[in-house]
N, C-alpha and C positions, 0 to 999 in steps of 0.2 A: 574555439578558434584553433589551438594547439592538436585538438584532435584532425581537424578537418584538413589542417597543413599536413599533417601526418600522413593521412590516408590518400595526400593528394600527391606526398614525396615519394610514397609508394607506389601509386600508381605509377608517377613517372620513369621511375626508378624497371617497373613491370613491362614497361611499354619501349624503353630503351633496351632492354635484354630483348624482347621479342623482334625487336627491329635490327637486332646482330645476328641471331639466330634464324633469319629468313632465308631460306635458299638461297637468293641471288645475294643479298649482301656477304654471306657467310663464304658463299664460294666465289668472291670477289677477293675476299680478306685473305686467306689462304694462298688465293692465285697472288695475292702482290707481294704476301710475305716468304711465302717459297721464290717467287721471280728475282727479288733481291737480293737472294744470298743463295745460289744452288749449289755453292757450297757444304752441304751437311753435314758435315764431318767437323764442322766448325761451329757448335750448337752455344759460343757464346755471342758470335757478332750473328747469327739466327735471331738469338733472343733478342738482343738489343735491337735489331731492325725492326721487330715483332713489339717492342715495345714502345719504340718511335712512332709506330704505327698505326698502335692502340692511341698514344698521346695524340697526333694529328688529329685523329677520327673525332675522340673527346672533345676536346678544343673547340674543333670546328663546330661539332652540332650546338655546343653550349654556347658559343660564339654568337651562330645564326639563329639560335632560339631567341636567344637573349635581346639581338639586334631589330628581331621581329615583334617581340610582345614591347618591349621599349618603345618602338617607332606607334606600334597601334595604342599605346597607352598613353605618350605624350599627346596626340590627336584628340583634343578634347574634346570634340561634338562624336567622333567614335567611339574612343573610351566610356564618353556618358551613354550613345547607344546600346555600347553592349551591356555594360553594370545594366542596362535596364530590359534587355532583352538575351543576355548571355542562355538562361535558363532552356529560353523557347528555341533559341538556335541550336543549343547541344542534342535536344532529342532528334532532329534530324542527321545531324550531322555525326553521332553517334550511329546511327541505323544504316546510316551511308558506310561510313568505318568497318561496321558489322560486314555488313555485305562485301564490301572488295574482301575482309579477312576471309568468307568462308567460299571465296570466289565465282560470288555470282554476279559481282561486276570486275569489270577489268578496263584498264586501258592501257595505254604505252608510254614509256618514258625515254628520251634521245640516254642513250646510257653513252660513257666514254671509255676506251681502251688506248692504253698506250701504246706507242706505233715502236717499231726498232728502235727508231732514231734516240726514242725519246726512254727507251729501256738503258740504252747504250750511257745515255743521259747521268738518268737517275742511279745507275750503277757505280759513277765516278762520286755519288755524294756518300757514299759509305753508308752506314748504317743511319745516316738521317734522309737517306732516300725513303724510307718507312713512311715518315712524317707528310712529305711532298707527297706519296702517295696518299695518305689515311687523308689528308685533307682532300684529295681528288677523289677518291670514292666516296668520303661522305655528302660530295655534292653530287656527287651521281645517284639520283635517287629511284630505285625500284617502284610498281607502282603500291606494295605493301607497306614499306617504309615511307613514304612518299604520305599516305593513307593513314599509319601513324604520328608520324612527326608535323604536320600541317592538320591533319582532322582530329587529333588527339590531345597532345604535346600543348600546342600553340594555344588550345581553347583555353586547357586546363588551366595555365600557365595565367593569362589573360585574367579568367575568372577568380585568380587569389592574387589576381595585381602581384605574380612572383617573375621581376624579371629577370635573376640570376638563379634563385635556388632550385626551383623546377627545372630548368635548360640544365642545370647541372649536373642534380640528380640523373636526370636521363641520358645524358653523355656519359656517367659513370657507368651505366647501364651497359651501353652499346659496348662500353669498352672490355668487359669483363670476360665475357664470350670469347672475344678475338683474342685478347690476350692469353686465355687458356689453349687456345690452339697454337699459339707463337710457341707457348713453352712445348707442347706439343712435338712440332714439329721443329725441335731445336733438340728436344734428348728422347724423342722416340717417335722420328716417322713415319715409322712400318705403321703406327696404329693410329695415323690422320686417318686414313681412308675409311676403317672399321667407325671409329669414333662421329665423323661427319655422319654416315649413313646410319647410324643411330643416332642423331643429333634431327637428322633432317627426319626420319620417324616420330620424333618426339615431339618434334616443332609443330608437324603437320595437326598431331590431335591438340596442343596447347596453342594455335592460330584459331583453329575450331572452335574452342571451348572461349578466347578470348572475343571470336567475334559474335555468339552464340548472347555470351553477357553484355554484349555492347548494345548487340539490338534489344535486347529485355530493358536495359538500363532506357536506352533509348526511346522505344516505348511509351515507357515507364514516364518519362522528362514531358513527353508529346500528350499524354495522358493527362500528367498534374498540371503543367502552364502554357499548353496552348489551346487543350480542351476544357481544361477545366473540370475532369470527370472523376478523381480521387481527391 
């Protein structure tokens, strides 16, 4: 049992870092935390806006993890559904996951941008403008993120009846990413630039390789409980 929490803390833990380091979320988080403070010569209210940032983002996604496997888990004729069919739903829905990761499926997401008005806004909150922001991008969901946090995240979560530690896990995930770039770009922003485009090379083959194992696992799931053939 301890093992399987384990390995599932990890995963989530796996799938929150890959869901900061996505292109669009990644150079979301940059754009709000340079937009806050252009400042740069002032690389302590940098960091702290970048930290408020990182906190917001956290929050929210353990927030709305939390609020989503809770809500499906108190529903007793659902809850009892899945406990009895979780197994057979995840090989699909894993092979789905798979697939937007290695993008041979796609769709679109309504994304949000702050308008002047609303920059001019958040710039009068100081350094807890970070925050208002982090919680507004992480409801703005890409359709990768989007793909992990609903097709991933929520199953996992579901399937070990975890409705705090999993969402947590994975909020710590997302935050670690972003917050290495806040310091980043708080005592050395000549090398955002360098550091993103090697960040976004690395991501590309560790998106691949993560959606590669998703559909084998996936498969795999489709194979043992809904065929029945291993």
């Amino acid at each position: 049992m301890m093992t399987a929490l384990l390995l599932a803390s990890l995963t989530a833990f796996w799938l929150g870092i890959l869901t900061s380091i996505s292109p669009c979320p990644m150079a979301t988080n940059i754009l709000a935390i340079s937009f806050i403070d252009k400042k740069i010569s002032r690389p302590k209210t940098v960091f702290l806006t970048g930290f408020t940032f990182t906190l917001g983002k956290m929050i929210t996604f353990t927030a709305l993890a939390a609020i989503l496997v809770s809500s499906i888990l108190a529903a007793e004729q659902v809850s009892l559904y899945l406990q009895k069919y979780m197994n057979k739903l995840l090989g699909p829905v894993l092979i789905i996951v798979g697939m937007i990761l290695l993008e041979m499926l796609s769709f679109n997401l309504p994304s949000y941008q702050p308008g002047e008005k609303m920059q001019k806004r958040l710039e009068s909150f100081g350094i807890w403008a970070g925050g208002l922001l982090g919680i507004i991008f992480a409801l703005s969901f890409c359709p990768v993120s989007a793909a992990l946090f609903f097709g991933s995240l929520i199953p996992l979560s579901v399937k070990h009846n975890s409705i705090f530690l999993l969402p947590a896990v994975y909020g710590i995930g997302t935050a670690l990413p972003v917050f290495a770039f806040a310091v980043l770009i708080a005592f050395g922003a000549k090398y955002v630039g360098r550091a993103f485009n090697r960040l976004t090379a690395i991501e590309l083959w560790i998106r691949r390789a993560t959606g590669v194992i998703f559909i084998i696992i996936g498969i795999y799931f489709c194979l043992v409980y809904i065929f029945r053939i291993l």
